[in-house]
N, C-alpha and C positions, 0 to 999 in steps of 0.2 A: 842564676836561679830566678831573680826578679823576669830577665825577659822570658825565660821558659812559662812562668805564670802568668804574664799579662799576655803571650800569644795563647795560650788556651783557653781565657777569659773572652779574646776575641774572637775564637770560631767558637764558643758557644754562642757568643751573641749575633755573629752572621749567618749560624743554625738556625735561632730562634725567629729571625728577620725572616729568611727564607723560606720556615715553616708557616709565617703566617701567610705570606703572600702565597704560599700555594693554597689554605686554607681558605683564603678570599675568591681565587680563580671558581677552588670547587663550588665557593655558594653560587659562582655567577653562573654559573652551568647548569646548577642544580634551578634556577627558575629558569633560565631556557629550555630544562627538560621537563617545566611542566611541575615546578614548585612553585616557592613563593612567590608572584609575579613581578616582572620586569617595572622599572621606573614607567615602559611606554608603554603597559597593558593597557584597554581601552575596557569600558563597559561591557560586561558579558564574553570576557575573553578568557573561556572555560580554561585552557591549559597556560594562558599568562605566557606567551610567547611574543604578545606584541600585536597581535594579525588576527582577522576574524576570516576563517575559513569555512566554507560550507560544503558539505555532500550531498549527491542526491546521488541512490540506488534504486532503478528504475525496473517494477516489474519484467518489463519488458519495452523494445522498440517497435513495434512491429502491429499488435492487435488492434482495431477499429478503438476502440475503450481509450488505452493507456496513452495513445498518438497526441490528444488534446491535452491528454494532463500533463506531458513530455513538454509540450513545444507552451507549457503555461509555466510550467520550471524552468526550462531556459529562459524566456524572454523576461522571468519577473528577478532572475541572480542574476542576469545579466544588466538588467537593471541598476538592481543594488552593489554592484560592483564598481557600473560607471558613476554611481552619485556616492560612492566611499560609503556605503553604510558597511560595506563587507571590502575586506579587501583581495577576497578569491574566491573561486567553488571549484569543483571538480568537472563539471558539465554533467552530462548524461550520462550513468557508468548505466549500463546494459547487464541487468540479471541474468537475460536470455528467460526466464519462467526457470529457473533454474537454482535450486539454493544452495546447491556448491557453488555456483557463481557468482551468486550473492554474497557468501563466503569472502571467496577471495577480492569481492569489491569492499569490501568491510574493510580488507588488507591496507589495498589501497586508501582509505580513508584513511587508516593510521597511520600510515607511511604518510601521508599528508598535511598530519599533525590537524588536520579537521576538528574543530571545537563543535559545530553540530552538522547531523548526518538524517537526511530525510531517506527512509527505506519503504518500499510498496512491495511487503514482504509474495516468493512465491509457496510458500507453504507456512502451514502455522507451527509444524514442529520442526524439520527440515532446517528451516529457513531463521531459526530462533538463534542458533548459534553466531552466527552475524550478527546479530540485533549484543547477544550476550558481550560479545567478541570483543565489539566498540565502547561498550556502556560499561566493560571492565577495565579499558583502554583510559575511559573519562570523558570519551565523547559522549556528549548530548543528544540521542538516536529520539526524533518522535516516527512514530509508525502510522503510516497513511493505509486506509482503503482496507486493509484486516490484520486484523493484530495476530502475534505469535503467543509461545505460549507462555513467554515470560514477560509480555509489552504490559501489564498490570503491574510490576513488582520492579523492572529495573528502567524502562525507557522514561527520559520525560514529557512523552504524552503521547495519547492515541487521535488522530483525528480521522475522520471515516462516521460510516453506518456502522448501522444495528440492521447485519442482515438477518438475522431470525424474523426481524420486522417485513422484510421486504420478500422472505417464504410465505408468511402471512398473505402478504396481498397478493400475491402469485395465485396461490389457493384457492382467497377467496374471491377472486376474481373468476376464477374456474369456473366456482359452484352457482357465483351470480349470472351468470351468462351459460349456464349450463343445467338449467333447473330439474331438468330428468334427471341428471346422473351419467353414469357410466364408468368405464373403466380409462385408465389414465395412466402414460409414463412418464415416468421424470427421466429428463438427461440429467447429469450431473456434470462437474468442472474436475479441475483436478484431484482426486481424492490426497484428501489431509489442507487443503489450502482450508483456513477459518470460514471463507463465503462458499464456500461448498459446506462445509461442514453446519451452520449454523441456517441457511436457507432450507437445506433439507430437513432444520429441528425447524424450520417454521412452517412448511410447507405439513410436517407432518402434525404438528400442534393442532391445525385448523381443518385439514382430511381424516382423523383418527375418529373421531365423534360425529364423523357423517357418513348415513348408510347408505346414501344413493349412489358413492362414489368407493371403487375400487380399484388399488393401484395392482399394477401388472409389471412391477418392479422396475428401480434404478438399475440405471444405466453409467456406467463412468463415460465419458466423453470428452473428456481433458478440454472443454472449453472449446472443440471443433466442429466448425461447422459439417465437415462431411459426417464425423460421426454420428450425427445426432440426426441428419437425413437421413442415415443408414436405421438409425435406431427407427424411425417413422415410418420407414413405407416395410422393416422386419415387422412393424405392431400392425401397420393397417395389413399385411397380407395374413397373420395369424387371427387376431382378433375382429377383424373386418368389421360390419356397422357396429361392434359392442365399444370399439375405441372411440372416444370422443373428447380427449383432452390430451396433449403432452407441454408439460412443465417443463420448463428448462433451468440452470444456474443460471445463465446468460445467454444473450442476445443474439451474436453469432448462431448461435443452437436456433434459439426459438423460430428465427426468419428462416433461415435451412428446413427445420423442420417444417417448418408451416409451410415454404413453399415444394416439399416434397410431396405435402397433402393436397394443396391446394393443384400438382400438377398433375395428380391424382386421382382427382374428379371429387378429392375428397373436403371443400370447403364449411364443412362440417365442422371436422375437426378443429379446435381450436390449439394455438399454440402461444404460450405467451413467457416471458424470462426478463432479465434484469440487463439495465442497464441506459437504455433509452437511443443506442448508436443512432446516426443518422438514418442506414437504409431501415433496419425497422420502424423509426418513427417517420419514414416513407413511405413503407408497407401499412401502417398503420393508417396515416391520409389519405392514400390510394382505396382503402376499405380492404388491402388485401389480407391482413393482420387486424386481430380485434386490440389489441394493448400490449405494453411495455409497461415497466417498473423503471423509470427515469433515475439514474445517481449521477448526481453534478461533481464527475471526478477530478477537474480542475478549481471547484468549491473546494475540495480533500485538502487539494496543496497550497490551496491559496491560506486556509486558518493554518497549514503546518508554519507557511511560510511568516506569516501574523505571528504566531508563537516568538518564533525567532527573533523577529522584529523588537515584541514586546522585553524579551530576553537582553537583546541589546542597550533596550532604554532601561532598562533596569527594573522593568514592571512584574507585577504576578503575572505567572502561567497559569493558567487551565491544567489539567492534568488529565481531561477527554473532553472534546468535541466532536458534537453529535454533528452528522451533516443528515437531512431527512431525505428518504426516499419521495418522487411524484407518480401516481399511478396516471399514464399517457393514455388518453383513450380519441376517439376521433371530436369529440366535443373540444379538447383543451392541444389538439396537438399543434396545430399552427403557433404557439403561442414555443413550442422549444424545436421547430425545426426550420433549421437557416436557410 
Protein backbone atom coordinates (compact mmCIF):
# COMPACT_ATOMS: atom_id res chain seq x y z
CA UNK A 1 0.00 0.00 0.00
CA UNK A 2 2.96 2.30 1.13
CA UNK A 3 4.57 1.70 -2.47
CA UNK A 4 1.20 2.12 -4.29
CA UNK A 5 1.14 5.74 -2.65
CA UNK A 6 4.54 6.91 -2.82
CA UNK A 7 4.42 5.82 -6.80
CA UNK A 8 1.45 8.18 -7.26
CA UNK A 9 3.01 10.92 -5.27
CA UNK A 10 5.69 10.61 -7.88
CA UNK A 11 3.97 11.03 -11.19
CA UNK A 12 2.09 13.70 -9.77
CA UNK A 13 5.15 15.34 -9.13
CA UNK A 14 6.83 14.43 -12.54
CA UNK A 15 3.44 15.89 -13.91
CA UNK A 16 3.91 19.02 -12.23
CA UNK A 17 7.84 19.32 -13.29
CA UNK A 18 6.67 18.67 -16.82
CA UNK A 19 3.87 21.00 -16.85
CA UNK A 20 6.06 23.76 -16.00
CA UNK A 21 8.68 23.41 -18.33
CA UNK A 22 6.19 23.36 -21.17
CA UNK A 23 4.81 26.53 -19.53
CA UNK A 24 8.36 28.12 -19.71
CA UNK A 25 8.86 26.92 -23.55
CA UNK A 26 5.39 28.66 -24.17
CA UNK A 27 6.45 32.17 -22.67
CA UNK A 28 9.82 31.81 -24.77
CA UNK A 29 7.71 31.66 -28.03
CA UNK A 30 5.30 33.79 -26.92
CA UNK A 31 8.16 36.90 -27.13
CA UNK A 32 9.53 35.52 -30.44
CA UNK A 33 6.05 35.97 -31.57
CA UNK A 34 6.12 39.35 -30.84
CA UNK A 35 5.37 39.53 -26.86
CA UNK A 36 7.31 40.44 -24.26
CA UNK A 37 10.67 40.97 -25.79
CA UNK A 38 13.72 38.73 -25.89
CA UNK A 39 16.71 39.25 -23.34
CA UNK A 40 18.56 40.48 -27.21
CA UNK A 41 15.87 42.99 -28.22
CA UNK A 42 17.61 46.08 -29.17
CA UNK A 43 16.29 49.82 -28.99
CA UNK A 44 13.16 50.25 -31.10
CA UNK A 45 12.69 46.68 -31.79
CA UNK A 46 8.85 47.02 -32.32
CA UNK A 47 8.02 43.22 -32.31
CA UNK A 48 11.05 42.18 -29.77
CA UNK A 49 12.33 39.48 -31.88
CA UNK A 50 15.95 40.56 -31.54
CA UNK A 51 16.45 42.22 -35.30
CA UNK A 52 15.65 45.52 -36.72
CA UNK A 53 14.01 44.95 -40.13
CA UNK A 54 12.86 47.35 -42.55
CA UNK A 55 10.40 47.72 -45.49
CA UNK A 56 10.00 49.69 -48.20
CA UNK A 57 6.84 49.49 -50.68
CA UNK A 58 7.67 51.39 -53.71
CA UNK A 59 5.02 53.27 -55.79
CA UNK A 60 6.41 52.12 -58.47
CA UNK A 61 9.93 51.16 -60.38
CA UNK A 62 9.61 52.58 -63.48
CA UNK A 63 8.24 56.50 -63.60
CA UNK A 64 10.77 59.59 -64.23
CA UNK A 65 9.59 60.86 -60.39
CA UNK A 66 9.91 57.64 -58.18
CA UNK A 67 13.45 56.21 -60.02
CA UNK A 68 15.48 58.83 -57.69
CA UNK A 69 13.64 58.23 -54.61
CA UNK A 70 14.10 54.31 -55.38
CA UNK A 71 17.63 54.20 -55.83
CA UNK A 72 17.73 57.07 -52.48
CA UNK A 73 16.19 54.01 -50.46
CA UNK A 74 18.36 51.50 -51.60
CA UNK A 75 21.59 53.06 -51.25
CA UNK A 76 20.58 54.78 -47.73
CA UNK A 77 19.14 50.69 -46.03
CA UNK A 78 21.89 49.65 -47.64
CA UNK A 79 23.78 51.70 -45.87
CA UNK A 80 22.34 51.25 -42.49
CA UNK A 81 22.51 47.64 -42.80
CA UNK A 82 26.24 47.60 -43.51
CA UNK A 83 27.05 49.95 -40.36
CA UNK A 84 24.52 47.50 -38.13
CA UNK A 85 22.06 50.14 -37.45
CA UNK A 86 19.50 47.77 -39.01
CA UNK A 87 20.08 44.40 -39.44
CA UNK A 88 17.80 43.72 -42.78
CA UNK A 89 15.30 45.44 -45.26
CA UNK A 90 13.46 44.06 -47.90
CA UNK A 91 14.81 46.00 -50.85
CA UNK A 92 12.65 47.41 -53.22
CA UNK A 93 9.15 45.68 -53.16
CA UNK A 94 7.46 47.09 -56.49
CA UNK A 95 3.81 48.32 -56.14
CA UNK A 96 3.61 48.29 -59.86
CA UNK A 97 1.03 51.75 -59.28
CA UNK A 98 -1.04 49.10 -58.10
CA UNK A 99 -2.76 48.63 -54.56
CA UNK A 100 -3.45 45.02 -54.81
CA UNK A 101 0.03 44.94 -55.08
CA UNK A 102 0.77 46.87 -52.64
CA UNK A 103 -1.47 44.69 -50.72
CA UNK A 104 0.15 41.71 -51.16
CA UNK A 105 3.75 43.56 -50.50
CA UNK A 106 2.29 44.52 -47.11
CA UNK A 107 2.17 40.50 -46.95
CA UNK A 108 5.40 40.20 -47.46
CA UNK A 109 6.47 42.57 -44.94
CA UNK A 110 4.67 40.50 -42.43
CA UNK A 111 5.97 37.38 -43.39
CA UNK A 112 9.22 39.29 -42.75
CA UNK A 113 8.44 39.95 -39.29
CA UNK A 114 9.34 43.82 -40.43
CA UNK A 115 9.16 46.17 -37.36
CA UNK A 116 8.94 49.41 -39.86
CA UNK A 117 7.47 49.59 -43.33
CA UNK A 118 8.02 52.77 -45.63
CA UNK A 119 4.88 52.81 -48.17
CA UNK A 120 4.42 55.51 -51.30
CA UNK A 121 0.91 54.55 -51.32
CA UNK A 122 -0.88 54.10 -55.14
CA UNK A 123 -4.19 55.30 -54.22
CA UNK A 124 -5.59 56.91 -51.05
CA UNK A 125 -8.44 54.44 -50.58
CA UNK A 126 -7.48 51.33 -52.65
CA UNK A 127 -4.19 51.34 -51.25
CA UNK A 128 -5.27 51.94 -47.36
CA UNK A 129 -5.81 48.52 -46.80
CA UNK A 130 -1.90 47.78 -46.87
CA UNK A 131 -1.11 50.63 -44.92
CA UNK A 132 -4.20 49.14 -42.29
CA UNK A 133 -3.00 45.41 -42.87
CA UNK A 134 0.71 46.14 -41.33
CA UNK A 135 -0.30 48.71 -38.68
CA UNK A 136 -2.88 45.94 -37.34
CA UNK A 137 0.06 43.37 -37.75
CA UNK A 138 2.23 46.03 -35.25
CA UNK A 139 4.35 47.11 -37.80
CA UNK A 140 5.49 50.80 -37.75
CA UNK A 141 4.04 51.95 -41.56
CA UNK A 142 5.06 55.83 -42.12
CA UNK A 143 3.55 57.02 -45.47
CA UNK A 144 5.67 59.01 -48.05
CA UNK A 145 4.59 61.38 -50.88
CA UNK A 146 0.44 61.04 -50.14
CA UNK A 147 -1.31 59.63 -47.55
CA UNK A 148 -4.29 57.08 -47.46
CA UNK A 149 -7.34 57.50 -45.86
CA UNK A 150 -6.52 56.16 -42.60
CA UNK A 151 -2.38 57.50 -42.58
CA UNK A 152 -3.88 60.18 -39.81
CA UNK A 153 -5.33 57.75 -37.24
CA UNK A 154 -3.16 54.52 -37.55
CA UNK A 155 0.34 55.02 -39.30
CA UNK A 156 3.36 56.52 -37.45
CA UNK A 157 3.82 59.29 -39.56
CA UNK A 158 3.15 61.08 -42.73
CA UNK A 159 6.00 62.48 -44.48
CA UNK A 160 5.40 64.15 -48.04
CA UNK A 161 3.64 67.61 -49.26
CA UNK A 162 0.73 69.44 -48.98
CA UNK A 163 -0.47 69.01 -52.57
CA UNK A 164 -3.54 71.23 -52.20
CA UNK A 165 -0.60 73.67 -51.83
CA UNK A 166 1.18 72.76 -54.96
CA UNK A 167 -2.75 73.08 -57.14
CA UNK A 168 -2.40 76.39 -55.71
CA UNK A 169 0.78 77.35 -57.33
CA UNK A 170 -0.17 75.44 -60.50
CA UNK A 171 -3.11 77.93 -60.83
CA UNK A 172 -1.74 80.61 -59.85
CA UNK A 173 1.11 80.51 -61.91
CA UNK A 174 -1.51 80.20 -64.92
CA UNK A 175 -3.22 83.46 -64.12
CA UNK A 176 0.20 85.22 -63.44
CA UNK A 177 1.65 84.67 -66.89
CA UNK A 178 -1.70 84.58 -68.34
CA UNK A 179 -3.21 87.89 -67.66
CA UNK A 180 -6.12 87.96 -70.32
CA UNK A 181 -7.53 84.87 -69.33
CA UNK A 182 -8.94 82.03 -71.17
CA UNK A 183 -10.11 78.83 -71.15
CA UNK A 184 -7.91 75.90 -69.63
CA UNK A 185 -7.71 71.93 -69.04
CA UNK A 186 -6.50 70.11 -66.38
CA UNK A 187 -5.12 66.63 -67.01
CA UNK A 188 -5.38 64.72 -64.02
CA UNK A 189 -3.33 61.53 -62.49
CA UNK A 190 -4.73 58.55 -61.26
CA UNK A 191 -8.25 59.12 -59.99
CA UNK A 192 -8.55 58.33 -56.09
CA UNK A 193 -4.49 58.62 -55.61
CA UNK A 194 -4.66 61.69 -52.48
CA UNK A 195 -2.23 64.03 -55.16
CA UNK A 196 -4.72 63.91 -57.75
CA UNK A 197 -7.37 64.31 -55.46
CA UNK A 198 -6.07 67.27 -53.41
CA UNK A 199 -4.09 69.31 -56.31
CA UNK A 200 -7.27 69.49 -58.13
CA UNK A 201 -9.02 71.08 -54.65
CA UNK A 202 -6.06 73.40 -54.94
CA UNK A 203 -5.97 74.15 -58.36
CA UNK A 204 -9.75 74.84 -58.07
CA UNK A 205 -9.54 76.95 -54.57
CA UNK A 206 -7.58 79.71 -56.65
CA UNK A 207 -9.59 79.28 -60.39
CA UNK A 208 -13.27 79.34 -58.73
CA UNK A 209 -13.04 83.22 -57.89
CA UNK A 210 -11.39 84.26 -61.14
CA UNK A 211 -13.57 85.50 -64.10
CA UNK A 212 -10.99 85.68 -66.67
CA UNK A 213 -10.38 82.04 -66.62
CA UNK A 214 -12.65 79.07 -67.72
CA UNK A 215 -12.09 75.47 -67.33
CA UNK A 216 -13.08 73.15 -70.19
CA UNK A 217 -13.07 70.19 -67.95
CA UNK A 218 -10.71 67.47 -66.29
CA UNK A 219 -9.35 64.98 -67.90
CA UNK A 220 -8.21 61.46 -66.03
CA UNK A 221 -4.88 60.71 -67.58
CA UNK A 222 -3.48 58.20 -65.15
CA UNK A 223 -0.19 60.09 -64.83
CA UNK A 224 0.63 59.55 -68.93
CA UNK A 225 2.24 61.08 -70.89
CA UNK A 226 0.58 60.15 -74.15
CA UNK A 227 -2.69 60.91 -72.65
CA UNK A 228 -2.47 64.12 -71.82
CA UNK A 229 -0.92 64.94 -75.44
CA UNK A 230 -3.97 63.45 -76.62
CA UNK A 231 -5.83 65.61 -74.27
CA UNK A 232 -3.87 68.84 -75.87
CA UNK A 233 -3.82 68.94 -79.41
CA UNK A 234 -8.39 67.15 -78.60
CA UNK A 235 -8.59 70.97 -76.80
CA UNK A 236 -6.43 73.09 -79.26
CA UNK A 237 -8.46 71.43 -82.27
CA UNK A 238 -11.98 72.15 -80.46
CA UNK A 239 -11.27 75.26 -78.75
CA UNK A 240 -8.42 76.63 -80.96
CA UNK A 241 -7.07 80.45 -79.98
CA UNK A 242 -9.76 80.47 -76.88
CA UNK A 243 -7.31 77.56 -75.05
CA UNK A 244 -4.56 79.08 -73.47
CA UNK A 245 -3.57 77.05 -70.41
CA UNK A 246 -3.43 73.30 -69.56
CA UNK A 247 -2.71 72.06 -65.99
CA UNK A 248 -1.47 69.17 -65.28
CA UNK A 249 -1.16 66.62 -61.80
CA UNK A 250 2.31 65.87 -63.07
CA UNK A 251 5.22 66.34 -65.07
CA UNK A 252 5.26 63.71 -67.47
CA UNK A 253 1.62 65.26 -68.60
CA UNK A 254 2.74 68.98 -68.43
CA UNK A 255 6.04 68.46 -70.98
CA UNK A 256 3.91 65.91 -73.34
CA UNK A 257 1.42 68.48 -73.24
CA UNK A 258 3.32 71.48 -73.73
CA UNK A 259 5.19 69.91 -76.39
CA UNK A 260 2.10 68.78 -78.46
CA UNK A 261 1.45 72.71 -78.30
CA UNK A 262 4.42 73.81 -78.90
CA UNK A 263 4.75 71.27 -82.14
CA UNK A 264 1.77 72.77 -82.92
CA UNK A 265 2.63 76.22 -83.72
CA UNK A 266 0.81 76.58 -80.56
CA UNK A 267 3.62 78.27 -77.98
CA UNK A 268 1.00 80.21 -76.66
CA UNK A 269 -0.36 77.82 -74.76
CA UNK A 270 1.00 77.30 -71.58
CA UNK A 271 1.55 74.02 -69.81
CA UNK A 272 2.79 73.74 -66.37
CA UNK A 273 2.46 70.43 -63.46
CA UNK A 274 4.18 68.99 -60.56
CA UNK A 275 7.05 67.53 -59.84
CA UNK A 276 10.19 69.17 -61.20
CA UNK A 277 11.61 65.82 -63.40
CA UNK A 278 14.73 66.36 -65.19
CA UNK A 279 13.49 66.71 -68.92
CA UNK A 280 10.86 69.50 -67.95
CA UNK A 281 13.29 71.45 -65.91
CA UNK A 282 15.09 71.11 -69.38
CA UNK A 283 12.35 72.19 -71.19
CA UNK A 284 12.06 74.88 -68.82
CA UNK A 285 16.06 76.13 -69.36
CA UNK A 286 15.60 75.57 -72.99
CA UNK A 287 12.71 78.46 -72.75
CA UNK A 288 10.51 75.66 -74.19
CA UNK A 289 8.32 75.24 -70.99
CA UNK A 290 7.49 78.28 -68.72
CA UNK A 291 7.58 76.37 -65.01
CA UNK A 292 7.48 73.24 -62.95
CA UNK A 293 6.23 72.79 -59.26
CA UNK A 294 9.62 71.15 -57.95
CA UNK A 295 8.97 68.07 -55.01
CA UNK A 296 12.37 66.79 -53.60
CA UNK A 297 10.89 63.12 -53.49
CA UNK A 298 14.14 61.62 -52.14
CA UNK A 299 13.70 64.84 -49.34
CA UNK A 300 10.17 62.44 -48.81
CA UNK A 301 12.43 59.40 -47.86
CA UNK A 302 15.09 60.80 -46.51
CA UNK A 303 12.83 62.42 -43.15
CA UNK A 304 10.83 58.88 -43.54
CA UNK A 305 14.13 57.26 -43.08
CA UNK A 306 15.35 60.16 -40.21
CA UNK A 307 12.02 58.95 -38.37
CA UNK A 308 13.33 55.52 -38.08
CA UNK A 309 16.71 56.41 -37.28
CA UNK A 310 15.20 58.70 -34.46
CA UNK A 311 13.02 55.53 -33.44
CA UNK A 312 15.96 53.46 -33.02
CA UNK A 313 17.80 55.93 -30.80
CA UNK A 314 15.01 56.07 -28.81
CA UNK A 315 14.03 59.70 -29.59
CA UNK A 316 10.48 61.45 -30.18
CA UNK A 317 8.89 61.17 -33.69
CA UNK A 318 7.11 63.71 -35.51
CA UNK A 319 4.00 62.53 -36.46
CA UNK A 320 3.97 64.64 -40.09
CA UNK A 321 6.56 66.28 -41.93
CA UNK A 322 6.04 68.68 -44.25
CA UNK A 323 8.38 68.64 -47.18
CA UNK A 324 7.79 72.30 -49.30
CA UNK A 325 6.97 72.50 -52.90
CA UNK A 326 9.72 74.98 -55.20
CA UNK A 327 8.04 76.77 -58.07
CA UNK A 328 10.94 76.26 -61.20
CA UNK A 329 10.80 79.07 -63.43
CA UNK A 330 13.80 79.95 -65.84
CA UNK A 331 15.23 82.55 -63.30
CA UNK A 332 16.04 79.75 -60.43
CA UNK A 333 16.40 76.61 -62.67
CA UNK A 334 19.99 76.12 -63.04
CA UNK A 335 20.26 76.10 -59.56
CA UNK A 336 17.97 72.03 -59.41
CA UNK A 337 18.93 70.79 -62.81
CA UNK A 338 22.08 68.41 -62.86
Amino acid sequence: MKRKVLSVLLCVMMTAVLAAGCGSDNKDDGKKDGGAKTEDAKDGDVNGDGKIICGYISKNIVDPFHAPINDYAKKTFDGLKKDGTIDDWTGILDGETDANKQIDRADECIAKNCDYVIILPAEASASDAAVTKMTDAGIKVIVVNSKTDSTDDVAMAYVGPDDVEAGEMLAQWVIDNVPDGGKYAHCQGVIGNSAQIQRGEGIENVMKDNGKFESVGDFPCEWQADKAANVATDMMNQYKDELKAIICDNDDMSSAAQKACNDAGREDIVCVGVDGNENPLQMVKDGEMGATVLQDGPAQVEGAIDLIKKALNGEETEKEVMISFVLVTKDNVDEYLK
